[in-house]
Backbone of each chain as ProteinMPNN parsed JSONL, in Angstrom:
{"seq_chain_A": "XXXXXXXXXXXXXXXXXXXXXXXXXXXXXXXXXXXXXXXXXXXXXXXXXXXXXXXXXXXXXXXXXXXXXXXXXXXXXXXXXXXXXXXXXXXXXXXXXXXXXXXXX", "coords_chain_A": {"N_chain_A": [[0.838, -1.202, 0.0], [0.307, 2.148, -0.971], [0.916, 5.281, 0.087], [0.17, 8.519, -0.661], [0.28, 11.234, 0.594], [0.97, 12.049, 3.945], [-1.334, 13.311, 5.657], [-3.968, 14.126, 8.248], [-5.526, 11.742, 7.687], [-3.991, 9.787, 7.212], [-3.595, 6.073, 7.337], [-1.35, 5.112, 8.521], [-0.676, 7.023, 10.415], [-2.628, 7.207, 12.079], [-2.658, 5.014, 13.673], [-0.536, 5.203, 14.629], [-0.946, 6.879, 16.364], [-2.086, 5.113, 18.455], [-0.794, 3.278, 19.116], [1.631, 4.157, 19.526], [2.62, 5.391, 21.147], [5.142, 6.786, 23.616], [5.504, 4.117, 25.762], [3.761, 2.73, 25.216], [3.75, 0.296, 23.37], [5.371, -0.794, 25.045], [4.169, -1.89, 27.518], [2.055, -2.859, 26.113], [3.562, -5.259, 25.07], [4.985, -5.859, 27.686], [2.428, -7.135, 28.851], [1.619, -8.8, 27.344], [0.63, -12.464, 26.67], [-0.357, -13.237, 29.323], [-2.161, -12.908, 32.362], [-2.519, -10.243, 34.108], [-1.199, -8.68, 37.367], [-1.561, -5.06, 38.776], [0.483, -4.389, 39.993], [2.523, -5.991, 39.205], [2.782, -5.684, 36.438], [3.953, -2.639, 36.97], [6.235, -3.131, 37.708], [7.613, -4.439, 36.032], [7.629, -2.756, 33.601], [10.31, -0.74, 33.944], [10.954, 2.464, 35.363], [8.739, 3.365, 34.283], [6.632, 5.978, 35.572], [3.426, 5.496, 38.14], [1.411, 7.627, 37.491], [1.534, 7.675, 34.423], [1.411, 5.405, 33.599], [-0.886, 4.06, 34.854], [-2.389, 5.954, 33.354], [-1.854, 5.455, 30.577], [-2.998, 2.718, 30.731], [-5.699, 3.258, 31.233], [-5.985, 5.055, 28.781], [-5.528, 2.275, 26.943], [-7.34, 0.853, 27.386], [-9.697, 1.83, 26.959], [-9.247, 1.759, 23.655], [-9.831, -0.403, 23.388], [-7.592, -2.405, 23.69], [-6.574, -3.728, 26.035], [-7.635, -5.297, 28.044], [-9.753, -4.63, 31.498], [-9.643, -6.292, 34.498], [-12.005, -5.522, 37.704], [-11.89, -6.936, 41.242], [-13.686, -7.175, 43.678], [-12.486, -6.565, 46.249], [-10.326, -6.349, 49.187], [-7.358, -5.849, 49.899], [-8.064, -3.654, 47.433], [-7.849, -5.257, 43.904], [-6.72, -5.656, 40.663], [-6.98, -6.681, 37.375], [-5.434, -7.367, 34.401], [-4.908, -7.973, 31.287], [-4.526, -8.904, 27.808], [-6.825, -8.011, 25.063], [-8.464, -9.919, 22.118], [-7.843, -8.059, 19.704], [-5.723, -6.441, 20.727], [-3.532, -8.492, 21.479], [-3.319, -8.964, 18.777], [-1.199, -6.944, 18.098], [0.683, -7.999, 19.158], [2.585, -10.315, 17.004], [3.485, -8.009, 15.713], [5.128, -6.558, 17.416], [7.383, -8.283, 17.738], [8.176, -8.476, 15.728], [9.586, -5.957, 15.912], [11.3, -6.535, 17.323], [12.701, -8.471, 16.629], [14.078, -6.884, 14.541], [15.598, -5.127, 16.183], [17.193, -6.619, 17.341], [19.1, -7.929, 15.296], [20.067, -5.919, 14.037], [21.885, -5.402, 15.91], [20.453, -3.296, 17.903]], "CA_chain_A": [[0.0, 0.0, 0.0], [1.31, 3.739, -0.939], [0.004, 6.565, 0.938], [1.18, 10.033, -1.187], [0.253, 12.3, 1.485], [0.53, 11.839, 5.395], [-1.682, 13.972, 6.885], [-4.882, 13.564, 9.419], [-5.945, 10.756, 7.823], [-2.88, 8.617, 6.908], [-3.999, 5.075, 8.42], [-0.101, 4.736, 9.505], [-0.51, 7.87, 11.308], [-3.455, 6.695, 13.04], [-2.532, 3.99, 14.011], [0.928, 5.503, 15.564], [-1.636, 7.707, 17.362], [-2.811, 4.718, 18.869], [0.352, 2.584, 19.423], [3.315, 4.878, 18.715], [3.33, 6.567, 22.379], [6.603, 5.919, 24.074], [5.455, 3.223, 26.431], [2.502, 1.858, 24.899], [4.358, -0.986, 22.989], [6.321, -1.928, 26.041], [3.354, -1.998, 28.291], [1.444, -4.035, 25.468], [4.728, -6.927, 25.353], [4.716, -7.127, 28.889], [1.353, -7.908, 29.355], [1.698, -9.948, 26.401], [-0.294, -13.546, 26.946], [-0.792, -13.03, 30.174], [-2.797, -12.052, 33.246], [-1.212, -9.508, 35.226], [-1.966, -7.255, 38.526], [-0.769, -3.973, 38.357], [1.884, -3.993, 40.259], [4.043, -6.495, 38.771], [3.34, -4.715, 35.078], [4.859, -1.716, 36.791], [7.621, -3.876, 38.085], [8.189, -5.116, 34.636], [8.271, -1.726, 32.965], [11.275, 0.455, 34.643], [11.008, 3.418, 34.756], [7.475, 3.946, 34.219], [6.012, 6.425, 36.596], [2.495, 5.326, 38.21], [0.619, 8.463, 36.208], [2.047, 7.388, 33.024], [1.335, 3.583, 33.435], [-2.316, 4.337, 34.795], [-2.914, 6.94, 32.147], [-2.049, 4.461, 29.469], [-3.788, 1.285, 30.545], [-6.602, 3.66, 31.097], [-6.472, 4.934, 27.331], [-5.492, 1.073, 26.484], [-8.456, -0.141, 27.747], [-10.878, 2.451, 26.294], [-9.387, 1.668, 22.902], [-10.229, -2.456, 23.443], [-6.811, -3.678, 23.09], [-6.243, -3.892, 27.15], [-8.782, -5.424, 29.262], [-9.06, -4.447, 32.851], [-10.618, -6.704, 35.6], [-11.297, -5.369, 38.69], [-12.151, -7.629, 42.013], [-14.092, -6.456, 44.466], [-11.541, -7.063, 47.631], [-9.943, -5.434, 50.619], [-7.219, -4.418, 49.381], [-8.612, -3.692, 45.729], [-6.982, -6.578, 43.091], [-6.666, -5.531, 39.719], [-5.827, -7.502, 36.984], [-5.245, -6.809, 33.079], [-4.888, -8.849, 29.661], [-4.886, -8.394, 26.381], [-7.739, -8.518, 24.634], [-8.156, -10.087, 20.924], [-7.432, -6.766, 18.921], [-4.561, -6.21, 21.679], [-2.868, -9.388, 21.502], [-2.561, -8.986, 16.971], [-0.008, -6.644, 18.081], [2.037, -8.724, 19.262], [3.564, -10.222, 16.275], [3.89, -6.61, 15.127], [6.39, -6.056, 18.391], [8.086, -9.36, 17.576], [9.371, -8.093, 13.897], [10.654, -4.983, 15.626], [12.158, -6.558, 18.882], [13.923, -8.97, 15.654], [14.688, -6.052, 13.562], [16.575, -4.426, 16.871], [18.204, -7.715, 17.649], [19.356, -8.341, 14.144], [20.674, -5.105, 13.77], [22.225, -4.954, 17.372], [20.514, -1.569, 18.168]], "C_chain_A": [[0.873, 1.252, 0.0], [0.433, 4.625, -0.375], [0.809, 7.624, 0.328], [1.663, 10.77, 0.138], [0.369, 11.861, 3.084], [0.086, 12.891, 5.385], [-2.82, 13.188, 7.416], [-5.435, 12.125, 9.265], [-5.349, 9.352, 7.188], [-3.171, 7.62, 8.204], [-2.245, 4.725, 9.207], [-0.172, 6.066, 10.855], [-1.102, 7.833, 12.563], [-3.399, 5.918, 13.857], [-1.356, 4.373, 14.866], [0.346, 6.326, 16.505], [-2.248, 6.722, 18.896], [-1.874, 3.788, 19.922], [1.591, 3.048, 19.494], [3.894, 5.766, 20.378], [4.762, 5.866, 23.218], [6.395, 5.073, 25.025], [4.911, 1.983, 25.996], [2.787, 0.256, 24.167], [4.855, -1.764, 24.053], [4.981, -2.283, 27.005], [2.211, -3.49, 27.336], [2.679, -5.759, 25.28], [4.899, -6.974, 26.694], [3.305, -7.57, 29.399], [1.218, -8.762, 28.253], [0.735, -11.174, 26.544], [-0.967, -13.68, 28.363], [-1.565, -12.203, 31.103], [-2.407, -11.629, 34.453], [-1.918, -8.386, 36.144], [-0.869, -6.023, 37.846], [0.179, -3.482, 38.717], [2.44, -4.464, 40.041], [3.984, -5.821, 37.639], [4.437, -3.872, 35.994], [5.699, -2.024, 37.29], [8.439, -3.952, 36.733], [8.97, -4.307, 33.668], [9.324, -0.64, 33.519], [11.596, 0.873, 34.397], [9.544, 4.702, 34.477], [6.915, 4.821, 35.484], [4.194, 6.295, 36.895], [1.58, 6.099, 37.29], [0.648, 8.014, 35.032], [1.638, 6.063, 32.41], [-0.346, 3.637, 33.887], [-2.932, 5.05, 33.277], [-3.083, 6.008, 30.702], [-2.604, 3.266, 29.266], [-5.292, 2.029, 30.837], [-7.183, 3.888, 29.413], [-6.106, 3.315, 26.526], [-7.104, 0.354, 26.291], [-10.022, 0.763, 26.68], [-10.802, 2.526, 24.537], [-9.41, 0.261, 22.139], [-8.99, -3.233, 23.172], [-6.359, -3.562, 24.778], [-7.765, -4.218, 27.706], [-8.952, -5.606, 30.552], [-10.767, -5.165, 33.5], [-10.692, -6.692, 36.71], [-12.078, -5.966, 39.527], [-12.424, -6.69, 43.463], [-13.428, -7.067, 45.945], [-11.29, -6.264, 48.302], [-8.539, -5.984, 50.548], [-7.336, -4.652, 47.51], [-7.656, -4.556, 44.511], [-7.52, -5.816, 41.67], [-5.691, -5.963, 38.753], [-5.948, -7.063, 35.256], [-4.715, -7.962, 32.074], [-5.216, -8.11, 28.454], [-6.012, -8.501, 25.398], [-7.104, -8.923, 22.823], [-7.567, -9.087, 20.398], [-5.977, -6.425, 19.514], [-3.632, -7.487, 21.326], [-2.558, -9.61, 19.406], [-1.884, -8.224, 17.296], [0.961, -7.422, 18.576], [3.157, -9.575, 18.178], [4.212, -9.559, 15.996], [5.483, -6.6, 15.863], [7.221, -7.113, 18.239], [9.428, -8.971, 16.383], [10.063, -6.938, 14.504], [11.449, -5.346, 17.08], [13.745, -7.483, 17.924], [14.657, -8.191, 14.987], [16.144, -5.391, 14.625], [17.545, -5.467, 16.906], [19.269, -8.146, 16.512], [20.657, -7.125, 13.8], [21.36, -4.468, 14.753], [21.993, -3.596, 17.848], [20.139, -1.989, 19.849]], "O_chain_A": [[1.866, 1.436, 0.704], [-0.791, 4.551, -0.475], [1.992, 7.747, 0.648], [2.787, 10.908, 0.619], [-0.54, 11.066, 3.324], [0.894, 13.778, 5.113], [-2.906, 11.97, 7.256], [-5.75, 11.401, 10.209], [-5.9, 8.312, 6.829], [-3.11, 7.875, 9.406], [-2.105, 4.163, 10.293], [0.251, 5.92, 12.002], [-0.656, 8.153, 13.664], [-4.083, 6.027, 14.875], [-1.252, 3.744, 15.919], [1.007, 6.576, 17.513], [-2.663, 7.191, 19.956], [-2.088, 3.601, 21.119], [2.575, 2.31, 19.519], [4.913, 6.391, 20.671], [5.158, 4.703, 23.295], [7.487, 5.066, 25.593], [5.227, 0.807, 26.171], [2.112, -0.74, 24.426], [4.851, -2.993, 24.122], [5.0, -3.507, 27.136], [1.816, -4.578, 27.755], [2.41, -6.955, 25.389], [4.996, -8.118, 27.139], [3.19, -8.348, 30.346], [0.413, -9.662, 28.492], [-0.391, -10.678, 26.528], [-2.071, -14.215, 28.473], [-1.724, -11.003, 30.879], [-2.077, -12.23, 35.475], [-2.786, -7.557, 35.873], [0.03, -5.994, 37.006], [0.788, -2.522, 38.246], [3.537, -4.015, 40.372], [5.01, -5.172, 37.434], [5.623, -4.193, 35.925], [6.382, -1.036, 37.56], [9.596, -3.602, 36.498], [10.048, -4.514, 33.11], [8.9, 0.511, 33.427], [12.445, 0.768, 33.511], [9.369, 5.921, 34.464], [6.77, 4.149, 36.505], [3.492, 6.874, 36.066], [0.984, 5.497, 36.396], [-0.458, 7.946, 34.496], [1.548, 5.712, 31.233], [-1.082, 3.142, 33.033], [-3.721, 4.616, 32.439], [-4.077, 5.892, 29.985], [-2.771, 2.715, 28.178], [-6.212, 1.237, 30.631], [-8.153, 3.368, 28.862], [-6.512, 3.268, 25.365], [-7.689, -0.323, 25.446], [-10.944, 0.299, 26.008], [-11.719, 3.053, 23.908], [-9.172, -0.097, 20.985], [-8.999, -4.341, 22.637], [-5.246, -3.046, 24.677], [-8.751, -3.482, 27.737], [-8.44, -6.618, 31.031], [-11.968, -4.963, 33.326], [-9.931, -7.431, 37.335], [-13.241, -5.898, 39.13], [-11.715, -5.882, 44.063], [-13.969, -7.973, 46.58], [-11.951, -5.229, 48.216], [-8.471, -6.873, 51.396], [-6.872, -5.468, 46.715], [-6.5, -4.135, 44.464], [-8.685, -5.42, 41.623], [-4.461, -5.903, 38.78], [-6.829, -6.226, 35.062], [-3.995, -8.842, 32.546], [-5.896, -7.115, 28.204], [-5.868, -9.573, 24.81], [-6.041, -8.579, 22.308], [-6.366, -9.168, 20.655], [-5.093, -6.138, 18.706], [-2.722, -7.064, 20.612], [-1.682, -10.333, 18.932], [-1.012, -8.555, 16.493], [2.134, -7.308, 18.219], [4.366, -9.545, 18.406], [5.41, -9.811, 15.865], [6.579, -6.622, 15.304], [8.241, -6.789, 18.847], [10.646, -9.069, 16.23], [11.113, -6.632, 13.94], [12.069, -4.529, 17.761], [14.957, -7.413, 18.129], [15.814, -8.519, 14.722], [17.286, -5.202, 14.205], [18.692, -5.24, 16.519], [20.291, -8.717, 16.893], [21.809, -7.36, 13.436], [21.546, -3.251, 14.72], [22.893, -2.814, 18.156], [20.024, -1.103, 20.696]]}, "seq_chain_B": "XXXXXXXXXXXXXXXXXXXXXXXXXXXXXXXXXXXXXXXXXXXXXXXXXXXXXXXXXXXXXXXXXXXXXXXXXXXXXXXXXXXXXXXXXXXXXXXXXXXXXXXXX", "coords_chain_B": {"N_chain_B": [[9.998, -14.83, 21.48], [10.726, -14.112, 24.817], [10.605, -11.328, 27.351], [11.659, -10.686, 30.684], [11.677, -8.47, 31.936], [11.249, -5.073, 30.965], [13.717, -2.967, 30.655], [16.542, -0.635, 30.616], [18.206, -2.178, 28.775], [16.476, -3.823, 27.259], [15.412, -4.803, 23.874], [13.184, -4.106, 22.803], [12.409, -1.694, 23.477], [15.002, -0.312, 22.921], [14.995, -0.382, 20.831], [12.677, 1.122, 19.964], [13.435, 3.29, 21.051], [14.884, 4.314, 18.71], [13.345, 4.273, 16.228], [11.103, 4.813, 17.44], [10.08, 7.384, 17.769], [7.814, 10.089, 17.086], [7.51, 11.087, 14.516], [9.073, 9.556, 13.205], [8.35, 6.444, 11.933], [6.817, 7.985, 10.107], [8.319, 9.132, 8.423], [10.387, 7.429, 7.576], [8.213, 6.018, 6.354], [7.273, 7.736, 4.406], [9.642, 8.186, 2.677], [9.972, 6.075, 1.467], [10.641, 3.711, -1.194], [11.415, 5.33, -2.298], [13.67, 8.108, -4.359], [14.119, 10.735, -3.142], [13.659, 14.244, -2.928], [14.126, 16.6, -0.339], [12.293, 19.436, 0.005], [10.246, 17.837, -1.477], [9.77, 15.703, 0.708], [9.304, 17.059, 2.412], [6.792, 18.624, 2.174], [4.818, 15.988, 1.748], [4.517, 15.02, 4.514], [2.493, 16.054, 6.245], [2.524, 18.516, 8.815], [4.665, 18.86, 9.566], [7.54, 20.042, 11.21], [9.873, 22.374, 10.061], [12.467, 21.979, 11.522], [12.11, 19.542, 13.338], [12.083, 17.932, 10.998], [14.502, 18.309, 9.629], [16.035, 17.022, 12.074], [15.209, 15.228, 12.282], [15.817, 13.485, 9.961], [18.625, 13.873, 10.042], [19.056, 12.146, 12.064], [18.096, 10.226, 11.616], [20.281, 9.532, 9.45], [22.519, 9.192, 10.875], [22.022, 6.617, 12.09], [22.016, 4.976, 9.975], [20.205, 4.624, 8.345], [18.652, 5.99, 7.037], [20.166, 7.831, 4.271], [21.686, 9.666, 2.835], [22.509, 12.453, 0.05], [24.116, 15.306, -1.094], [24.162, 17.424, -3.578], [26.609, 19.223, -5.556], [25.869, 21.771, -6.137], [24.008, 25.268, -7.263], [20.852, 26.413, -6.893], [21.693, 24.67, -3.444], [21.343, 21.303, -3.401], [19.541, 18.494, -1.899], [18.856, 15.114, -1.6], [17.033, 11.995, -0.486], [17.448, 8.432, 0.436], [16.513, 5.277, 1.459], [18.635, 3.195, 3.51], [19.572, 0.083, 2.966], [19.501, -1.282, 6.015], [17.436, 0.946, 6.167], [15.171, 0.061, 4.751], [13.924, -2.513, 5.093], [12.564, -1.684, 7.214], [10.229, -1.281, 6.561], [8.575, -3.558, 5.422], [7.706, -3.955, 7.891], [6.171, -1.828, 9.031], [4.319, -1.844, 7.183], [3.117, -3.655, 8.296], [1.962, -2.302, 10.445], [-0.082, -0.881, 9.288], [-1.757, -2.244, 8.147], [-2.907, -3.232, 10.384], [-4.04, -1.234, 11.376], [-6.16, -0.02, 9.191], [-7.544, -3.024, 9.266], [-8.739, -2.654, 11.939], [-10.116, -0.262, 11.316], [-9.023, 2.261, 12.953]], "CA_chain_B": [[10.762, -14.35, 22.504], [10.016, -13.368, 25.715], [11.353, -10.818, 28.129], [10.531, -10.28, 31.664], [11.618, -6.969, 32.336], [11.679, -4.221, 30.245], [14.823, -1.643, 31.428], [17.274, -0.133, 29.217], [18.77, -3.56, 27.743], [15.414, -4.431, 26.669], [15.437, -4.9, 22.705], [12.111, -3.51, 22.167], [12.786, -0.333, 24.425], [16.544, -0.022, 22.737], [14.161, -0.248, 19.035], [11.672, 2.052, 20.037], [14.164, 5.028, 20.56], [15.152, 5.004, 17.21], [12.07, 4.122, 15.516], [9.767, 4.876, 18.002], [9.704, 8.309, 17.632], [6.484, 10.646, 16.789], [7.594, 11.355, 13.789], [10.338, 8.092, 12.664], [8.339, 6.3, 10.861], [6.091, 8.476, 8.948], [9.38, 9.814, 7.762], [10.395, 6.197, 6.714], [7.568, 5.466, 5.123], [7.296, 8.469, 3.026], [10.819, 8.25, 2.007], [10.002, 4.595, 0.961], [11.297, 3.195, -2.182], [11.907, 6.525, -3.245], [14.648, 9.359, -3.97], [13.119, 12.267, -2.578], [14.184, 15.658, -2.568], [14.082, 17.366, 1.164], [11.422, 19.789, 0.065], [9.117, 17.06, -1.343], [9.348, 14.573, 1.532], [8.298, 17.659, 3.879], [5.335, 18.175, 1.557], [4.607, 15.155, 2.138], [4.615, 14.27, 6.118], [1.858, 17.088, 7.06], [2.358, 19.415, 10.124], [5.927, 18.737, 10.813], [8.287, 21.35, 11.335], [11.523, 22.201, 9.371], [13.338, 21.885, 12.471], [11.79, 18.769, 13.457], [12.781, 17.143, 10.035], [15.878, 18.116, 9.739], [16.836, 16.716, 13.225], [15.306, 13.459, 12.444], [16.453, 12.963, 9.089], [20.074, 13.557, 11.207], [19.279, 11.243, 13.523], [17.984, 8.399, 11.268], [21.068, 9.476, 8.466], [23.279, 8.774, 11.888], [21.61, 5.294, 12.505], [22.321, 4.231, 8.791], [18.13, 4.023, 8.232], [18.436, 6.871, 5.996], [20.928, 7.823, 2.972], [21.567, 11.784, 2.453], [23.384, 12.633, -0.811], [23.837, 16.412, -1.649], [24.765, 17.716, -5.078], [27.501, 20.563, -5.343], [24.594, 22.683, -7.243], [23.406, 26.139, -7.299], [20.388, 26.226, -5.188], [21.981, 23.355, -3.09], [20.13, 20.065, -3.497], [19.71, 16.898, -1.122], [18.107, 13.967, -2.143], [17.451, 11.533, 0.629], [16.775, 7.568, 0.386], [16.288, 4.362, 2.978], [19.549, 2.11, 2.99], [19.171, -1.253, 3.209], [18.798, -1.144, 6.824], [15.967, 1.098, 6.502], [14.207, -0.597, 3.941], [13.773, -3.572, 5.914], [11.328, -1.758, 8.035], [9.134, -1.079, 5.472], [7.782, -4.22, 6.021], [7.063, -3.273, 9.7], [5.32, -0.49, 8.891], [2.946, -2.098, 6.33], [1.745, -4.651, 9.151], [0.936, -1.366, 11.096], [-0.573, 0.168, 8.522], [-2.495, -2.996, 7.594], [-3.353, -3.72, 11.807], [-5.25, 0.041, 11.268], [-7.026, -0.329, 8.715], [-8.405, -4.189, 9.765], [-9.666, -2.263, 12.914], [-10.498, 0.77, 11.11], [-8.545, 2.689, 13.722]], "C_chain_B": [[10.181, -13.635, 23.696], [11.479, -12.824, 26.605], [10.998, -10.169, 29.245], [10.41, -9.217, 32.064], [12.241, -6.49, 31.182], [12.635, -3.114, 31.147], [15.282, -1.622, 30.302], [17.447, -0.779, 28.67], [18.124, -4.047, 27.115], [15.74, -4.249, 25.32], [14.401, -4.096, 22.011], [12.094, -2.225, 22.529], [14.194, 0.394, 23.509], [15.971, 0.588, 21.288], [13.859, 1.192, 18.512], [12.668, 3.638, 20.391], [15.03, 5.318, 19.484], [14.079, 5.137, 15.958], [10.84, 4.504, 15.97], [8.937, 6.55, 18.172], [8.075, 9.408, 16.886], [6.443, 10.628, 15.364], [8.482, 10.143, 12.758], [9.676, 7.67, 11.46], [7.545, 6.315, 9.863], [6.918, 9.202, 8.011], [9.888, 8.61, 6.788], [9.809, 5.471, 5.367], [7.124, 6.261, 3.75], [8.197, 7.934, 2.22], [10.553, 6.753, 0.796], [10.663, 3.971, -0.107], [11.944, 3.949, -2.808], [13.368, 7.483, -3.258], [13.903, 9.915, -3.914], [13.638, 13.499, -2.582], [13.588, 16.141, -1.145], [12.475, 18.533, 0.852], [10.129, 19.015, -0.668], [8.272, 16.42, 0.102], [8.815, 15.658, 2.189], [6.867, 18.008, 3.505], [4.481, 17.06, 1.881], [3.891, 14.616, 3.672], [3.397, 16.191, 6.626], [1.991, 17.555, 8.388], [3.907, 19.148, 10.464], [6.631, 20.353, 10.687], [9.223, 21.581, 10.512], [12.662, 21.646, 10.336], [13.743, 19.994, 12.842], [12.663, 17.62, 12.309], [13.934, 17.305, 9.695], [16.803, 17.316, 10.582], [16.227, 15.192, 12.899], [15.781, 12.914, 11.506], [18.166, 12.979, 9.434], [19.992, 12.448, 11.835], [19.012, 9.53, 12.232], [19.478, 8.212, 10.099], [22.45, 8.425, 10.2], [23.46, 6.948, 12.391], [21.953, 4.38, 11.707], [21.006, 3.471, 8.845], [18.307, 4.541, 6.419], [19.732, 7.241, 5.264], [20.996, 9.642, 2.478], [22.859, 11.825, 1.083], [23.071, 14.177, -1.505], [24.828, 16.595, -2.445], [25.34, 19.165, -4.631], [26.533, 21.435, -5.841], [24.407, 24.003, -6.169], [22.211, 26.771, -7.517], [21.256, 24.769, -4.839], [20.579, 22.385, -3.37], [20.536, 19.373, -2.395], [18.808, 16.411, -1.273], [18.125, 12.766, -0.622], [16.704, 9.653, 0.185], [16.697, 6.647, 1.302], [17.835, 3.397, 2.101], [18.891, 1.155, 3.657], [18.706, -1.423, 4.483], [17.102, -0.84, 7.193], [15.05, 0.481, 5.364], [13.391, -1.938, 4.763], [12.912, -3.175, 7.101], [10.485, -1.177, 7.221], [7.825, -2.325, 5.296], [6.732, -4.51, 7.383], [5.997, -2.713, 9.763], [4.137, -0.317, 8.306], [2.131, -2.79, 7.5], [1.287, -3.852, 10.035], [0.064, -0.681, 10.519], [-1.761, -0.795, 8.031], [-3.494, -3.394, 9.325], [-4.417, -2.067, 11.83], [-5.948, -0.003, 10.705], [-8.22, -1.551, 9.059], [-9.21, -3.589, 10.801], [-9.771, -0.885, 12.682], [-10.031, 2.183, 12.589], [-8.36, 4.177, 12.805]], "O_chain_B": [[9.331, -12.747, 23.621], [12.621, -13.276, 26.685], [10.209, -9.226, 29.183], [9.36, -8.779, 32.533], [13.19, -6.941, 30.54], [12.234, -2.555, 32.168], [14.901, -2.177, 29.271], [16.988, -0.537, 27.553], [18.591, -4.797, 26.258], [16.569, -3.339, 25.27], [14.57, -3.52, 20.935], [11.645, -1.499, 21.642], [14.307, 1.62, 23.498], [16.319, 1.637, 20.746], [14.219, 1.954, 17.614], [12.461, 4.771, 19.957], [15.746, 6.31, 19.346], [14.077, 5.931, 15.017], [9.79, 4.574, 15.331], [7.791, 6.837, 18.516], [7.468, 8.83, 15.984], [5.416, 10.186, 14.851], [8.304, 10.111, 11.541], [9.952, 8.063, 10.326], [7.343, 5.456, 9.005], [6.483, 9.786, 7.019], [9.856, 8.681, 5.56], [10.177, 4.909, 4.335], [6.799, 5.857, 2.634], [7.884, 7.303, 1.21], [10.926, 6.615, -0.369], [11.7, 3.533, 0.391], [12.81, 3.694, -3.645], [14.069, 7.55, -2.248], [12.871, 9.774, -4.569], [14.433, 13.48, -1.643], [12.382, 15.949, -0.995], [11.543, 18.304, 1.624], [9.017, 19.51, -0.484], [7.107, 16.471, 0.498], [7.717, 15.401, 2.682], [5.906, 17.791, 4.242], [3.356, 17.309, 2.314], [2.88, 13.92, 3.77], [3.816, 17.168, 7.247], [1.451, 16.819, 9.214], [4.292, 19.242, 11.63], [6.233, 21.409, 10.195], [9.512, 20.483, 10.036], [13.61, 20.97, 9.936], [14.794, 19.359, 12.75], [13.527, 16.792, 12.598], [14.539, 16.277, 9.393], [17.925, 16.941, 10.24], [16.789, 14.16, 13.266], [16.291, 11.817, 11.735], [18.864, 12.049, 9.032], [21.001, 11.809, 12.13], [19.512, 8.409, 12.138], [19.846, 7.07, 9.826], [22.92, 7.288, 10.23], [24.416, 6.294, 12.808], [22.211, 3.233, 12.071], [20.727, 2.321, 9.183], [18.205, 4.01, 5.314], [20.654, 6.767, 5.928], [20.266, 10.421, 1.866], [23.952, 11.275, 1.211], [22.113, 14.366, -2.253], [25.99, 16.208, -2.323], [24.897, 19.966, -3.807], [27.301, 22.391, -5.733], [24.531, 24.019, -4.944], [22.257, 27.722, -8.298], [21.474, 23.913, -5.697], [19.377, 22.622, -3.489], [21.654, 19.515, -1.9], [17.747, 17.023, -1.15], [19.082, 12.731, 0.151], [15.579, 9.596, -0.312], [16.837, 7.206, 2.39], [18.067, 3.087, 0.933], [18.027, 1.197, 4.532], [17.514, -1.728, 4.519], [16.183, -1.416, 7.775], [13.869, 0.774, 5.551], [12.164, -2.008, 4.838], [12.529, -4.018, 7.912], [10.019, -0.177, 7.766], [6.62, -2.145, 5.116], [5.636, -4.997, 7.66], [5.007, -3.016, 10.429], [3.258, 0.532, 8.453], [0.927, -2.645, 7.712], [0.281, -4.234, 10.634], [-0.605, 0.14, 11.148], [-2.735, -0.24, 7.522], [-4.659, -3.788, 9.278], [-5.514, -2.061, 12.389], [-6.997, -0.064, 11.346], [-9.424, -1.308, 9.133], [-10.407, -3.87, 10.75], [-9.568, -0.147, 13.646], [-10.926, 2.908, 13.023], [-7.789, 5.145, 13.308]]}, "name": "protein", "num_of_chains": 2, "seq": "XXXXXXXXXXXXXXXXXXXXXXXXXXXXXXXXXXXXXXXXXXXXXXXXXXXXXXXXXXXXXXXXXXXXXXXXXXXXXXXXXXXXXXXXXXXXXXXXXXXXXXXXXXXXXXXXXXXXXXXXXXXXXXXXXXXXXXXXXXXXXXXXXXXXXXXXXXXXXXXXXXXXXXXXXXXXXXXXXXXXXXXXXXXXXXXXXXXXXXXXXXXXXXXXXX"}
């Protein structure tokens, strides 16, 4: 596919609007296949500051590729997965975790 | 491949600050198969800056993504294309570009 023009409605652009923020990939490979509370993600990602890691599994979730389940407990359990739509990125992050590896960046 | 913590050494983290940028690889994928002249490609990539593109077409010429060749000429010229490196995410870029569209994103 050729796209002449990027602007507003270049589907790569959109799509980097959606996936392209500087965490949002890493936050989507470590929750990867699994089902995770929220404090080991932000174990996983270091570096991440709570705001930043809320903020984004908040807009994750409201754009269906994170799904958040929360348990009504004492002290509050929250747990997170990928949903279908969420989990087709993951090959995506595969070709560029090979492309870095390949090309020792 | 899996990796349990993302920190600096991570592969996908190490990727993503050369590619992962706002702007990376709508710059990439313009450039795509093509020679380009510097005032096309910015035609091209809507809303960026001069500044902006200059400093990333530096940064990706630096990485050996991108290919800068200026002619002794009177106006100067520069022509800019993807070396082999960067060609090779061109493929990348389609399966994001193809993961937007499928979910109309």
């Amino acid at each position: 596919m050729n796209i002449n023009i990027s602007d507003e409605n270049c589907p790569l652009r959109k799509t980097l609007e959606i996936i392209g923020g500087k965490w949002t990939m890493l936050i989507i490979f470590q929750i990867n296949e699994r089902t995770i509370r929220y404090g080991e993600l932000k174990r996983c990602i270091v570096g991440i500051s709570e705001k930043m890691l809320i903020s984004q599994l908040k807009f994750l979730c409201d754009k269906d590729i994170v799904h958040k389940k929360s348990f009504a407990e004492i002290p509050p359990k929250v747990e997170y997965t990928l949903t279908e739509k969420g989990k087709e990125l993951l090959p995506i992050i595969q070709t560029i975790i090979q492309y870095g590896l390949k090309h020792d960046i």
